[in-house]
PDB file of N, CA, C and O in Angstrom:
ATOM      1  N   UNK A   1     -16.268  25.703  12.157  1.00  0.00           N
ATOM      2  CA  UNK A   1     -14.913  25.571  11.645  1.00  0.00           C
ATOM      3  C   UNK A   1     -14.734  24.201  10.993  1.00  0.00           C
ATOM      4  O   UNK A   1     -15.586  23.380  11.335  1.00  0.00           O
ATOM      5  N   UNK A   2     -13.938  23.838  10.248  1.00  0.00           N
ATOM      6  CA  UNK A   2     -13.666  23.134   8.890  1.00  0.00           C
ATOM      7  C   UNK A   2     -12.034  22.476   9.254  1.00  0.00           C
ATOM      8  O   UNK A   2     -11.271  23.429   9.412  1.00  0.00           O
ATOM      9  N   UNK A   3     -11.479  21.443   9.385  1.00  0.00           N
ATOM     10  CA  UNK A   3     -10.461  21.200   9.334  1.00  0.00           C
ATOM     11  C   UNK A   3     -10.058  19.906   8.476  1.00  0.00           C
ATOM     12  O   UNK A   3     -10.723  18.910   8.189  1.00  0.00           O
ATOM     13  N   UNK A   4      -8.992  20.195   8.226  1.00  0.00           N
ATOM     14  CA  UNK A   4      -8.106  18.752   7.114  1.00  0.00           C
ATOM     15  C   UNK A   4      -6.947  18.322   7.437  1.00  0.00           C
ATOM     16  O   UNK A   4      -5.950  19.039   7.351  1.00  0.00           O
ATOM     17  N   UNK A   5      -6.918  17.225   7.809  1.00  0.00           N
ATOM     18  CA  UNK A   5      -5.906  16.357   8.095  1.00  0.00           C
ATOM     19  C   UNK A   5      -5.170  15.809   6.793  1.00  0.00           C
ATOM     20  O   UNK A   5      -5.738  15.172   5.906  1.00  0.00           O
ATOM     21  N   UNK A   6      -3.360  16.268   6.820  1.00  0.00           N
ATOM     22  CA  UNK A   6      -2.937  15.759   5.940  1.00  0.00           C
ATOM     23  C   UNK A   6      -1.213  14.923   6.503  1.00  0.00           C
ATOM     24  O   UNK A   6      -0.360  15.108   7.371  1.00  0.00           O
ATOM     25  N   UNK A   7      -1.500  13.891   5.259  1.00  0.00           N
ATOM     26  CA  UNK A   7       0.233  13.453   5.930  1.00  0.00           C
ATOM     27  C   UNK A   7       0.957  13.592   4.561  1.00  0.00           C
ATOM     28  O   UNK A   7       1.008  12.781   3.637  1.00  0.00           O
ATOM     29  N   UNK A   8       1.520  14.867   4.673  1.00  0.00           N
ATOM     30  CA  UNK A   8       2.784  15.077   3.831  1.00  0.00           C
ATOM     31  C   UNK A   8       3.834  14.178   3.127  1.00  0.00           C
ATOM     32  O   UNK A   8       4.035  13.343   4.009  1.00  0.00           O
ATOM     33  N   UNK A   9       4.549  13.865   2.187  1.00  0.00           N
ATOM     34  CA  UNK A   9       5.660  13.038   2.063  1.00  0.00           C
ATOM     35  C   UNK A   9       6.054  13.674   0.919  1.00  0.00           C
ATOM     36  O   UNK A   9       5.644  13.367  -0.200  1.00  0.00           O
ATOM     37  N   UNK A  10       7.114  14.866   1.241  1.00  0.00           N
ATOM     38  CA  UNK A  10       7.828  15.706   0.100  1.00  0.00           C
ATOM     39  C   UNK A  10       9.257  14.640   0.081  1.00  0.00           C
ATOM     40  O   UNK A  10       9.655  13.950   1.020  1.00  0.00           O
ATOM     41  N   UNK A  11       9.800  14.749  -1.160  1.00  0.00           N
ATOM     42  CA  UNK A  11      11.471  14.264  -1.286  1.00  0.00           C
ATOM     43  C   UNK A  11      12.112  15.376  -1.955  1.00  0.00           C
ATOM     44  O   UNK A  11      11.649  16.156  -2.788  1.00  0.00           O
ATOM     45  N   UNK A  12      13.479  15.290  -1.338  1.00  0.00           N
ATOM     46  CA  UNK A  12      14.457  16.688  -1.970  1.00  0.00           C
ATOM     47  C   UNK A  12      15.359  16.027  -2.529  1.00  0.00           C
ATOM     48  O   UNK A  12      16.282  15.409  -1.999  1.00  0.00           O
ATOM     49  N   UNK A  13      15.063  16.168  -3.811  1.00  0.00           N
ATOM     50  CA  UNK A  13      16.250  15.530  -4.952  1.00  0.00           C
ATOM     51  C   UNK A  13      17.576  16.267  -4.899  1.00  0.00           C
ATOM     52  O   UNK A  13      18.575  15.548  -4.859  1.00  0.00           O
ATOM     53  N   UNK A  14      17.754  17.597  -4.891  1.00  0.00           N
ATOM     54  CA  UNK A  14      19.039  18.071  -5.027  1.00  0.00           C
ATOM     55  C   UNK A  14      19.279  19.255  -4.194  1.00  0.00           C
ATOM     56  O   UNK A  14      18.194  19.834  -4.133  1.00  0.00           O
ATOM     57  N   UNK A  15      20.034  19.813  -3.615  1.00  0.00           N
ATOM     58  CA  UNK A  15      20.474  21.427  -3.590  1.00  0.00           C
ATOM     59  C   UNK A  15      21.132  21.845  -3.325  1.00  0.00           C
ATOM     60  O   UNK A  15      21.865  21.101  -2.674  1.00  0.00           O
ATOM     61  N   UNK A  16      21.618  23.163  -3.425  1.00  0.00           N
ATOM     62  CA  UNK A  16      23.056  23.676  -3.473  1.00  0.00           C
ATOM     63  C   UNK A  16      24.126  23.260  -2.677  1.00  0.00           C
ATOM     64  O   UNK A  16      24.028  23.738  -1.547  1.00  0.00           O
ATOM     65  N   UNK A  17      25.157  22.521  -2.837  1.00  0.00           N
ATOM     66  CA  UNK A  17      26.120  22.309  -1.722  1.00  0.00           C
ATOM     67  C   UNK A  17      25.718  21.033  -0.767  1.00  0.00           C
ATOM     68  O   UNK A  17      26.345  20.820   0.271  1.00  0.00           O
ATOM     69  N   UNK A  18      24.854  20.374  -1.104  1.00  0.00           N
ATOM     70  CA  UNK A  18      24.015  19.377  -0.215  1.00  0.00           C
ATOM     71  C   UNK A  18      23.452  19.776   1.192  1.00  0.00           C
ATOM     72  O   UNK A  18      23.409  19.009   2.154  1.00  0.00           O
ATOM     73  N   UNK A  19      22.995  21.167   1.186  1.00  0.00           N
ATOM     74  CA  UNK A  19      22.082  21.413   2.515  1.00  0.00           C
ATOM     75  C   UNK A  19      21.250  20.887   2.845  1.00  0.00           C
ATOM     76  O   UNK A  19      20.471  20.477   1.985  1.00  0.00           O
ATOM     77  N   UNK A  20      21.018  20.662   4.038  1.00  0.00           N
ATOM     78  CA  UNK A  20      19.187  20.216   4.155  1.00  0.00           C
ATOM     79  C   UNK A  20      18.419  21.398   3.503  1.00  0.00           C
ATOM     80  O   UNK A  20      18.795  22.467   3.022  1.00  0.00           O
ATOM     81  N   UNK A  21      17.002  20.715   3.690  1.00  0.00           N
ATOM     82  CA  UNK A  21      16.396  21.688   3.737  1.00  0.00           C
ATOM     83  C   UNK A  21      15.528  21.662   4.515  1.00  0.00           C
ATOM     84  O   UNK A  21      15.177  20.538   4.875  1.00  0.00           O
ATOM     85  N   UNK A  22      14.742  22.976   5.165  1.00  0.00           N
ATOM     86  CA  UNK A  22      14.099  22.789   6.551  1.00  0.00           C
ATOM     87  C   UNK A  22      12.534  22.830   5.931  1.00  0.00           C
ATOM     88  O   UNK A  22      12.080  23.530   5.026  1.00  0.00           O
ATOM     89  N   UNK A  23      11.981  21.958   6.647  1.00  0.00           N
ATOM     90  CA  UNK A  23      10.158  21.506   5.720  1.00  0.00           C
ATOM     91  C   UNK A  23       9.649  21.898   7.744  1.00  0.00           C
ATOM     92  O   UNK A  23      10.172  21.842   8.857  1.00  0.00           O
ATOM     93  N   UNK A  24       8.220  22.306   7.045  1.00  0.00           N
ATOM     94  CA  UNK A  24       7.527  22.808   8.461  1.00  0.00           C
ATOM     95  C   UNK A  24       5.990  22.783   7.716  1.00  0.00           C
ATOM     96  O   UNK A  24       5.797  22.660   6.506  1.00  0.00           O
ATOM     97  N   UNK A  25       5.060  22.917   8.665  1.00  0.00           N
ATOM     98  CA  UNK A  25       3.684  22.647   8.285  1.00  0.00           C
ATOM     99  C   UNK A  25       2.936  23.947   8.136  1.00  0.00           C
ATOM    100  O   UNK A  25       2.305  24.568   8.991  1.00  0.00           O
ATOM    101  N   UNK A  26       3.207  24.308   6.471  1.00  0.00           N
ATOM    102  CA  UNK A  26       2.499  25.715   6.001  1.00  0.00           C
ATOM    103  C   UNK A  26       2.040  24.868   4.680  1.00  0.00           C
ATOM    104  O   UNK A  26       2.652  23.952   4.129  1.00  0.00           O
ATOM    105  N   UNK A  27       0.818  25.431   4.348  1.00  0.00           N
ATOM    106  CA  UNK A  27       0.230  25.243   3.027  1.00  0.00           C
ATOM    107  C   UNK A  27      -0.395  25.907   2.499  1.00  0.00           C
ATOM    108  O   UNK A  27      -1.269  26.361   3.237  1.00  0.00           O
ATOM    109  N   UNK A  28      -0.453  26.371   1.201  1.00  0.00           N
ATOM    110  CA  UNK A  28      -1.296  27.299   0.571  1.00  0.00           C
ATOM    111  C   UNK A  28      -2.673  27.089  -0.328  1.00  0.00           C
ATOM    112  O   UNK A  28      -3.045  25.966  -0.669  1.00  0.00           O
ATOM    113  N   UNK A  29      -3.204  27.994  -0.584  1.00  0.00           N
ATOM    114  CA  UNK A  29      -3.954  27.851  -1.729  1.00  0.00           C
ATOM    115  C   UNK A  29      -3.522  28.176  -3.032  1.00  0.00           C
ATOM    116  O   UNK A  29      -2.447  28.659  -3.390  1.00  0.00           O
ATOM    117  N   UNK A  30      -4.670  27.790  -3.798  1.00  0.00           N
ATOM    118  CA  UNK A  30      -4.594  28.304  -5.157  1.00  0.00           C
ATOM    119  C   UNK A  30      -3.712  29.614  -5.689  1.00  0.00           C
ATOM    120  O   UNK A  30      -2.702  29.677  -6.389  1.00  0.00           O
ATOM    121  N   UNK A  31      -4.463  30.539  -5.108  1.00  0.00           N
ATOM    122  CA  UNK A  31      -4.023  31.798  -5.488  1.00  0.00           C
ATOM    123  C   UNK A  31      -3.096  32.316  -4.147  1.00  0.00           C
ATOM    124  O   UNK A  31      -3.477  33.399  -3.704  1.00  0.00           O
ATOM    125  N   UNK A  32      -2.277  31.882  -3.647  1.00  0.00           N
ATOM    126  CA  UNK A  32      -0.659  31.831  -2.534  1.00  0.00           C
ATOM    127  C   UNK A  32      -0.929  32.126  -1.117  1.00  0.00           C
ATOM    128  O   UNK A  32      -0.096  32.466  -0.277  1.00  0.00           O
ATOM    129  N   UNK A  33      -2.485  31.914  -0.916  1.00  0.00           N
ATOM    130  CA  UNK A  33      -2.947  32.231   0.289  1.00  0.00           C
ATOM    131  C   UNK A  33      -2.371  31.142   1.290  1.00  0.00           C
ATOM    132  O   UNK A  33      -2.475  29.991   0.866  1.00  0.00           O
ATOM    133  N   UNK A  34      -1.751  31.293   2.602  1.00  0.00           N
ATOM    134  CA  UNK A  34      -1.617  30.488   3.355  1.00  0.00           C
ATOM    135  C   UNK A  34      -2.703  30.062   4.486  1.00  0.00           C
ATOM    136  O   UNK A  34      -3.400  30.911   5.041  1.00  0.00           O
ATOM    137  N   UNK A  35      -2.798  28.525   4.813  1.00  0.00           N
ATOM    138  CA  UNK A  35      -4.056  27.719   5.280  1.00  0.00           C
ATOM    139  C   UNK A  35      -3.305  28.252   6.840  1.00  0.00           C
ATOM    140  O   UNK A  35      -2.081  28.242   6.970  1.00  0.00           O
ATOM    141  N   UNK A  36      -4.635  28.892   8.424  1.00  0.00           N
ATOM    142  CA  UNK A  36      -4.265  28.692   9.199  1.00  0.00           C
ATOM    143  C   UNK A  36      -3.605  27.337   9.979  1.00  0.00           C
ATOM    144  O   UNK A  36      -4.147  26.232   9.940  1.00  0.00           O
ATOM    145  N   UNK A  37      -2.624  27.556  10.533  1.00  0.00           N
ATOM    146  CA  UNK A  37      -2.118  26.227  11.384  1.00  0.00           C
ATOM    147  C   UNK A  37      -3.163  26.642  12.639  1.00  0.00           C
ATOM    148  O   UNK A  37      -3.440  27.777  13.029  1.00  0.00           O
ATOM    149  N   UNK A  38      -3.602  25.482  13.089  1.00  0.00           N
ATOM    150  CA  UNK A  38      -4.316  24.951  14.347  1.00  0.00           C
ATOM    151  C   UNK A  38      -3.771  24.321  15.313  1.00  0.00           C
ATOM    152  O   UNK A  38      -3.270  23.226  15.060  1.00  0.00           O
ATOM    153  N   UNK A  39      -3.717  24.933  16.902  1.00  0.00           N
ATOM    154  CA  UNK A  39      -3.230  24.321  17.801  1.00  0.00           C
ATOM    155  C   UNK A  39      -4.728  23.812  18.398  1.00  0.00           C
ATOM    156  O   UNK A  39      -4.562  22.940  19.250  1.00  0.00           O
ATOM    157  N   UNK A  40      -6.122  24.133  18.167  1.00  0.00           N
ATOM    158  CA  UNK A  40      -6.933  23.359  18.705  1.00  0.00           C
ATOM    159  C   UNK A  40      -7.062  22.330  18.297  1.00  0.00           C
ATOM    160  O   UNK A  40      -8.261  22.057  18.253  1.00  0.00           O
ATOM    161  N   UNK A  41      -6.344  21.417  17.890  1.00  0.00           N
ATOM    162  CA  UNK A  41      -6.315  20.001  17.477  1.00  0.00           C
ATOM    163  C   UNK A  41      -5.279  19.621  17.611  1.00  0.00           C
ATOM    164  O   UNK A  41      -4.449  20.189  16.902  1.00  0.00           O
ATOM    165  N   UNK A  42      -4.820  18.646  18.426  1.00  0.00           N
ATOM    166  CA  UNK A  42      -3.748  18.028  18.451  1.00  0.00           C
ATOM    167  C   UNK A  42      -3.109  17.101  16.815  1.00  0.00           C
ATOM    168  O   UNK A  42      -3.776  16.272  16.196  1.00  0.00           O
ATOM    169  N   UNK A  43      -2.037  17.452  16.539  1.00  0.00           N
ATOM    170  CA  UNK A  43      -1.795  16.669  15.502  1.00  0.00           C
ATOM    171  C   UNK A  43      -1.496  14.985  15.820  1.00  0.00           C
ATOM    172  O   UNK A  43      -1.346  14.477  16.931  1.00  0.00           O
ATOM    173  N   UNK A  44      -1.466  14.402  14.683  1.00  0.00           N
ATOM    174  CA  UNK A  44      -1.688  13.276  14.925  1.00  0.00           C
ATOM    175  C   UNK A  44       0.068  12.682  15.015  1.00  0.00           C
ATOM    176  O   UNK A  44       0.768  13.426  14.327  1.00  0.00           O
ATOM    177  N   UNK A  45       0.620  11.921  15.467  1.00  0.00           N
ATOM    178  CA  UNK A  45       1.941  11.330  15.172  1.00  0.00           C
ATOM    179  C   UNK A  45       2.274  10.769  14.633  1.00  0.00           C
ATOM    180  O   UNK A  45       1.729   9.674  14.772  1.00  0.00           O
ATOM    181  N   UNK A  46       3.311  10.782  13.605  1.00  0.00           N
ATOM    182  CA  UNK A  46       4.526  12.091  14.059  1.00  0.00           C
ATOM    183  C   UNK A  46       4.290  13.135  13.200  1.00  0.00           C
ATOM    184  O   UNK A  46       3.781  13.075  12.081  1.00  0.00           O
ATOM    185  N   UNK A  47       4.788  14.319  13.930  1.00  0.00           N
ATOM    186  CA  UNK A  47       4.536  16.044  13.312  1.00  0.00           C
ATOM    187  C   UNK A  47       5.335  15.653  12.116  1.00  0.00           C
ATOM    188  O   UNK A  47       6.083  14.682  11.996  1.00  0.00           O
ATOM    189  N   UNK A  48       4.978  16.785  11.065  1.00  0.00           N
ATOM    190  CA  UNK A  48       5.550  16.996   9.897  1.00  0.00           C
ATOM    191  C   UNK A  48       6.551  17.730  10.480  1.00  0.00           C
ATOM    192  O   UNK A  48       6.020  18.085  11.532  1.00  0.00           O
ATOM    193  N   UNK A  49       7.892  18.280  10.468  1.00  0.00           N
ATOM    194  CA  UNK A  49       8.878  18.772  10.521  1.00  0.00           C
ATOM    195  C   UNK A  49       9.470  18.453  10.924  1.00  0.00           C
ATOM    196  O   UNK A  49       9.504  17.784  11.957  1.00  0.00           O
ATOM    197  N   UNK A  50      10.729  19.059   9.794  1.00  0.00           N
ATOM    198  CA  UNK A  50      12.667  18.795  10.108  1.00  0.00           C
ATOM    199  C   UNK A  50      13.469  18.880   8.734  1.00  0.00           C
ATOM    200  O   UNK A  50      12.916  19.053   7.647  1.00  0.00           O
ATOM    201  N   UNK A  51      14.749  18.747   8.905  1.00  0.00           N
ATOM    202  CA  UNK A  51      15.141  18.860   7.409  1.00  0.00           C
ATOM    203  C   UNK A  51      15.633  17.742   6.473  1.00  0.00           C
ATOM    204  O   UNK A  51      15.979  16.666   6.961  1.00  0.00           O
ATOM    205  N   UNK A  52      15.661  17.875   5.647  1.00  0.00           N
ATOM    206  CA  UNK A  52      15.809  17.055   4.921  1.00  0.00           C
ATOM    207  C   UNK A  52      16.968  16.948   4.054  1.00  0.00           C
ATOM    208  O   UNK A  52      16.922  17.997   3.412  1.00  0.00           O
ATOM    209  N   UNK A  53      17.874  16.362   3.702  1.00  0.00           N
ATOM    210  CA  UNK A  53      19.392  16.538   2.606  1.00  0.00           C
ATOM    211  C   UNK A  53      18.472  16.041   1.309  1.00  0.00           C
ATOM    212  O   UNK A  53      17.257  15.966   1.122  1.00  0.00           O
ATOM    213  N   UNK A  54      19.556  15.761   0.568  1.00  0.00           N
ATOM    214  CA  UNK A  54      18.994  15.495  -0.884  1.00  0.00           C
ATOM    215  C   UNK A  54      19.065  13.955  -0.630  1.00  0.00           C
ATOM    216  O   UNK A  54      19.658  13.286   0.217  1.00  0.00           O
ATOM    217  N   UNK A  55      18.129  13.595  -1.818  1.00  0.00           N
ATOM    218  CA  UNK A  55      17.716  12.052  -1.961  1.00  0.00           C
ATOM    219  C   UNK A  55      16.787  11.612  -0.606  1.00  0.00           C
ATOM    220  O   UNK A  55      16.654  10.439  -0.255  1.00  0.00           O
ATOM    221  N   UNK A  56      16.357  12.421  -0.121  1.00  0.00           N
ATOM    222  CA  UNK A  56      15.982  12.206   1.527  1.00  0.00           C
ATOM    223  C   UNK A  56      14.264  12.508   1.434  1.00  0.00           C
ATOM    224  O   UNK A  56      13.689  13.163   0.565  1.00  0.00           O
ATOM    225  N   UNK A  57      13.656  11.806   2.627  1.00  0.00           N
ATOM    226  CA  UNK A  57      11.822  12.003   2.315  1.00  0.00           C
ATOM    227  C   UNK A  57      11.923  12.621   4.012  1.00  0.00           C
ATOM    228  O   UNK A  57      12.826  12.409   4.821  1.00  0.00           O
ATOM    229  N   UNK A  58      10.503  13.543   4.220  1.00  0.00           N
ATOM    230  CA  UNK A  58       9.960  13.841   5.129  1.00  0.00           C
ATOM    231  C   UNK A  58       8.828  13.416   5.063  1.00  0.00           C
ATOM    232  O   UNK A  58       8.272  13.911   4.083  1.00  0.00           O
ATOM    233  N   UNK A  59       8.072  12.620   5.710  1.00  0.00           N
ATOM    234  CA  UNK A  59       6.715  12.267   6.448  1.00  0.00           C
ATOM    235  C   UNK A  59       6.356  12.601   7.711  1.00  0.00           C
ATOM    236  O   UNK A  59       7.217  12.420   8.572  1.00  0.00           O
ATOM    237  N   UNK A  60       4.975  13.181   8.156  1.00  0.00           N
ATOM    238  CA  UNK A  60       4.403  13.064   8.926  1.00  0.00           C
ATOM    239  C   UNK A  60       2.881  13.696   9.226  1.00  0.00           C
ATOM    240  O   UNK A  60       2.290  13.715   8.146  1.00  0.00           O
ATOM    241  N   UNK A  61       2.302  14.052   9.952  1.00  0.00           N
ATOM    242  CA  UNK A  61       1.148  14.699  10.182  1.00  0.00           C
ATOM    243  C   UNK A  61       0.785  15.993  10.280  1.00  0.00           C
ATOM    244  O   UNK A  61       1.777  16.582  10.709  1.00  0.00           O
ATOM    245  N   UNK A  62      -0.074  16.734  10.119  1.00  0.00           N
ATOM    246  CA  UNK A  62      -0.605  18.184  10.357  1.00  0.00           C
ATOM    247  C   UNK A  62      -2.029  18.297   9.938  1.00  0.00           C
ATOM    248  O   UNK A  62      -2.629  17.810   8.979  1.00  0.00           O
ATOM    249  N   UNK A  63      -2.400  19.058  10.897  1.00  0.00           N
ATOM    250  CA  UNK A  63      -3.754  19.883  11.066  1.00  0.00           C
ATOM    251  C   UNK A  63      -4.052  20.987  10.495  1.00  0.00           C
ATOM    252  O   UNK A  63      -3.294  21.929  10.728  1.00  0.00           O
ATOM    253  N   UNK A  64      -5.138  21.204   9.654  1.00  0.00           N
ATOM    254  CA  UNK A  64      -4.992  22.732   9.003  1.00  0.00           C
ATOM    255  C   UNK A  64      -6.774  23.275   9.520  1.00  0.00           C
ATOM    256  O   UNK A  64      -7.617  22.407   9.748  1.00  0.00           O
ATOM    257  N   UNK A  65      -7.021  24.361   9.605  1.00  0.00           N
ATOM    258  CA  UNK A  65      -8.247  25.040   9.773  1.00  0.00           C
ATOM    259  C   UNK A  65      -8.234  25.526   8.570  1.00  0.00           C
ATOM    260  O   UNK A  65      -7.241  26.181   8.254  1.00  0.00           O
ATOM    261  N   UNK A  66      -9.555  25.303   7.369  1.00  0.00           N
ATOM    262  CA  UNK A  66      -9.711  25.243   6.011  1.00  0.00           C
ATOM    263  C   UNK A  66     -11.064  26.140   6.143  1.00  0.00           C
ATOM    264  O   UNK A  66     -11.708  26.439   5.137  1.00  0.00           O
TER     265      UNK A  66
END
């Protein structure tokens, strides 16, 4: 097995009504395939998730099995 460590840092410039928006640790491929999430690896700190309003950043860690 194959794994990749990544630390995310999306920003949400705008959206409807000023909602958050809720970010969680999914990623895809190329062609819209989604990467398994791995609980045999502890992620590193702090987890990627939570939401975010506009003008606002999320950072943090996740584990993917690639």
């Amino acid at each position: 097995m194959e794994y990749i460590a990544a630390k995310p840092r999306p920003s949400v410039h705008s959206t409807e009504e000023n909602k958050a928006v809720t970010m969680d640790q999914s990623i895809f491929t190329a062609d819209s395939g989604e990467y398994a999430k791995t609980y045999l690896v502890e992620n590193p700190a702090p987890a990627f998730s939570g939401k975010v309003f506009p003008e606002g950043t999320l950072e943090g860690c996740a584990v993917f099995q690639v």
